[in-house]
N, C-alpha and C positions, 0 to 999 in steps of 0.2 A: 441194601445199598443201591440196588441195579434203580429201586423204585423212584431213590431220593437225586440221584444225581440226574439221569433221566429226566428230571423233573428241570434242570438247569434251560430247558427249551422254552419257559415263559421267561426267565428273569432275565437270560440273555439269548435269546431269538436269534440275534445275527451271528448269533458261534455251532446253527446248529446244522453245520456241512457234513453230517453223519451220515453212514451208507450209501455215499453216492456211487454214480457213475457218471463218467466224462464221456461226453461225446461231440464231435465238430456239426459245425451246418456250414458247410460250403456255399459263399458267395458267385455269383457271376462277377469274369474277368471283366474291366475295363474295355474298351471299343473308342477306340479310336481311326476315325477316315483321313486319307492321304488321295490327291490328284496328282496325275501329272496331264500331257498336252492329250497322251493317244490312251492316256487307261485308267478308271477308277480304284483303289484298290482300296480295300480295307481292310485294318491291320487289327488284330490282338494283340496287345499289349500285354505281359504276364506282370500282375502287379509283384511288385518287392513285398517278400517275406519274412517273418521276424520271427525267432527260434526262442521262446520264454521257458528258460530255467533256471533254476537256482544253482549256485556257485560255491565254490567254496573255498576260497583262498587260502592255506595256511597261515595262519597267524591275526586274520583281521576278524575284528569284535563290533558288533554292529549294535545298537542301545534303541532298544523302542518304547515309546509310550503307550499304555492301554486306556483309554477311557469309556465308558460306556455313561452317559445318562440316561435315565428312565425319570417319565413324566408321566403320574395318572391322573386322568380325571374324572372327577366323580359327579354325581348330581345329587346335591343332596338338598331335600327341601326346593328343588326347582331351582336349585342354586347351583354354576359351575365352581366346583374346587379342585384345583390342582394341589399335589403334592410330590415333590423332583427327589431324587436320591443319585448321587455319581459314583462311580466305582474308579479307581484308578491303581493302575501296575505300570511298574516299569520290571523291564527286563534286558538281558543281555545275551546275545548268542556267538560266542567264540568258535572259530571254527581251527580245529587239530587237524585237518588233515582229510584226507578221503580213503577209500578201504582199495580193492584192487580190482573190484566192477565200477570205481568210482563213485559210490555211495558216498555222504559228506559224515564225517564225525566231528560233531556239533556241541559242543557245553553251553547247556540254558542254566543262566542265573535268575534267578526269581529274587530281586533285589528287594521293592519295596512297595508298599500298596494301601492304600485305605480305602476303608465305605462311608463316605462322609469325614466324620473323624475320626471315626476304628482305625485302628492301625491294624492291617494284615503282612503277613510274613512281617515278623517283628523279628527272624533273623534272617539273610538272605538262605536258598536252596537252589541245590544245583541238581540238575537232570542231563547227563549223557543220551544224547540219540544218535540212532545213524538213519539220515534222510536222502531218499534217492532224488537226481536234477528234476523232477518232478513234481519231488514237494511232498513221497509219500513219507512217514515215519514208518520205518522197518523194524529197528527195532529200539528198547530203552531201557535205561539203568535210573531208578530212581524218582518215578513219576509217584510213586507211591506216599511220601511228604508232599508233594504239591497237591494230591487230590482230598489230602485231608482238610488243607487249607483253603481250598475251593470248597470244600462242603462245608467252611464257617462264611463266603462269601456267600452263597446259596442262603442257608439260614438267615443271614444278614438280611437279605433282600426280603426274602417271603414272611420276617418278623412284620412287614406293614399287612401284609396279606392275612396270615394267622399268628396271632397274639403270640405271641412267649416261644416260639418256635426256635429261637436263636438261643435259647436258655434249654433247648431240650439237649439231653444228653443221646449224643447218637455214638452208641456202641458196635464201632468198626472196628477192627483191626487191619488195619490198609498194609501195617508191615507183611501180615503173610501169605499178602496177592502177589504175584507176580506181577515187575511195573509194566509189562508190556499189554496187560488187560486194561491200560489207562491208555493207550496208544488210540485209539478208535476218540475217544472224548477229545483227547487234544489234537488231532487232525482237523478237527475246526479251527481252529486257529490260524492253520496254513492256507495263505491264500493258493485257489487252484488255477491253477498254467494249463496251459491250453498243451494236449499231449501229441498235434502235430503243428508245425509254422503255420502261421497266420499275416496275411495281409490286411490293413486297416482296411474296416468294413463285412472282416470274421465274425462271426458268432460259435462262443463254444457253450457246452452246458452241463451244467451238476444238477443231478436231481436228488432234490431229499426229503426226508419222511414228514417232514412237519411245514416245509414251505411250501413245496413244488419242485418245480423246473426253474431253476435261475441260470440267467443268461448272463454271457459275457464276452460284452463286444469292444473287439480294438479298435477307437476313434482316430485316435491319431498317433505319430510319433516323431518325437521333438528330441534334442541333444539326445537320443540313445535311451530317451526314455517313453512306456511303451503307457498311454494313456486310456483306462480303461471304464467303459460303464457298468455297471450291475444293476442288475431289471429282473422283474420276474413277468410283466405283460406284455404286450405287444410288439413294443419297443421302448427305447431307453427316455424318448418323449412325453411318454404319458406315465405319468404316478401309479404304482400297484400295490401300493403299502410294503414293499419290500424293493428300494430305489438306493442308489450310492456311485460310489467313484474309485478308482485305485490308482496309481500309478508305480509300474514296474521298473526297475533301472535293468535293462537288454543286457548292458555289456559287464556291469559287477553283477548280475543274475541276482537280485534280492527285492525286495518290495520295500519302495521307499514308502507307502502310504495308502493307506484306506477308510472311507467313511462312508455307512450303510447306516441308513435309516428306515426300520421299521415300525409299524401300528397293528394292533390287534384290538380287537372287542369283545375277546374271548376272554378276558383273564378272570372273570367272576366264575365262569364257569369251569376254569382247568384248576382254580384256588381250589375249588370245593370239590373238588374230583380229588387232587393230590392231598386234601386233608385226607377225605377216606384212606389213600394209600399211605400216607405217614403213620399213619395214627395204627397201621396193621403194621408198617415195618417196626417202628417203634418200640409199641406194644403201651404206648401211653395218648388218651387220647386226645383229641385237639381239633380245634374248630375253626372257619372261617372270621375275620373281622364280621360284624356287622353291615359293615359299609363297604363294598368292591368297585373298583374302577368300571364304568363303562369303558372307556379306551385306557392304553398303555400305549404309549411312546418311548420306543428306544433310538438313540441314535452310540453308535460303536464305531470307534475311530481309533486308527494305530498309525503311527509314524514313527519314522525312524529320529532319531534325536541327537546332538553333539554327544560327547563321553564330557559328563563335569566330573 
């Protein structure tokens, strides 16, 4: 199972916040000069600071949209071909309450979703968490139904990659893990909060196994909400194949929204890598398409939504 889901790092790229660690890059204060008639003076200014975490109101239900699109293109016969595939979730996170370190106690509904026109979760599923104002998952009841159903979204996707793979039968038993071995996978999902205040023009940073060092800098903040870039180069100006946006709401502590676009030129070569390793977890074997993407384009976007 460790090989196939693992494997989740080409189809969806922007979820794979695994192993990180946070850490701040402190800015220089502002500088600001002042005269008067007999003395220059120069002053520091200490900018305003903004404290991003998550919240947890009893009783409020927050409904988000997931989409992911993937676009690859191929060259085939000297010819550019594209072929796009969408993925979409919606979900719900109710919040019960907090524990008595203030950890939040969260119910995730996994409402409804498709791969094009599959229909995924064909019934809704619910996962209990407790998440500290940080954003970590401590701990969870339940994750074990939705990782099943992520490994038919996985198949779904890698079916353009290698043939019939969505028809293989993969013999898990996910009821007799403990749900909290799924706690590490879906910590991607959670957007990361900078773990001390930051003033616009902060840089914090996650590093992880498969991108890098992605950075994440507070531009600005408007009505109480805290407006964010994601970068992995130089700065949030120049394109690094791994480029997006977020915006945080400060004062209900939640993420109203995020959209990260990445590209790779790798996927011919991690296709044909993760066939060898399917076809040993499996124990049936299985082969690349014939024809693999020169690039893959994702672009992963979540916002929060009305309740219809």
């Amino acid at each position: 199972m460790k090989k196939i889901v693992t494997f989740v790092a080409l189809i969806c790229i922007v979820f794979t916040y695994l192993y990180a660690e946070e850490g701040n890059i402190p800015q220089p204060s502002s500088v600001e000069s002042s005269a008067t008639t007999s003395e220059t003076v120069i002053a520091k200014e200490e900018p305003q600071k903004y404290t991003l975490i998550y919240k947890f109101p009893q009783g409020k239900e927050i409904y988000y949209k997931m989409t992911m699109d993937r676009k690859d293109q191929f060259n085939i016969g000297g010819k550019k071909v594209e072929a796009r595939k969408r993925t979409v979730i919606y979900t719900s996170q109710l919040f019960e309450g907090i524990d008595e370190s203030g950890n939040g106690l969260i119910k995730m509904t996994y409402l409804q979703g498709w791969v094009d026109n599959t229909r995924i979760f064909p019934q809704s599923k619910e996962v209990k968490v407790k998440m500290s104002p940080k954003g970590e998952i401590l701990e969870s009841e339940g994750f074990q139904d939705i990782a099943a159903e992520f490994l038919k979204i996985i198949q779904y996707n890698l079916a353009d990659y290698i043939p019939g793979i969505d028809r293989l039968p993969v013999k898990i038993d996910f009821s007799k893990m403990p749900s909290n071995t799924f706690n590490i996978y879906y910590q991607g999902f959670i957007f990361p909060v900078s773990e001390t205040p930051v003033a616009v023009g902060d840089i914090w940073i996650k590093r992880d196994r498969n991108i890098g060092t992605i950075k994440y800098k507070l531009q600005k903040v408007e009505d109480g909400k805290a407006y964010i870039a994601i970068f992995t180069g130089a700065s949030e100006e120049i394109s690094s194949g791994f480029d997006g946006n977020a915006i945080f709401d400060i004062e209900g502590g939640y993420l109203i929204s995020s959209d990260v676009k990445a590209v790779t030129d790798a996927t011919g070569k991690i296709v044909q890598r993760a066939a060898k390793e399917i076809s040993s977890a499996s124990g049936t074997e299985v082969s690349p398409a014939s024809a693999l993407p020169e690039k893959t384009y994702v672009n992963m976007k979540v916002e929060s939504i009305p309740a219809e």
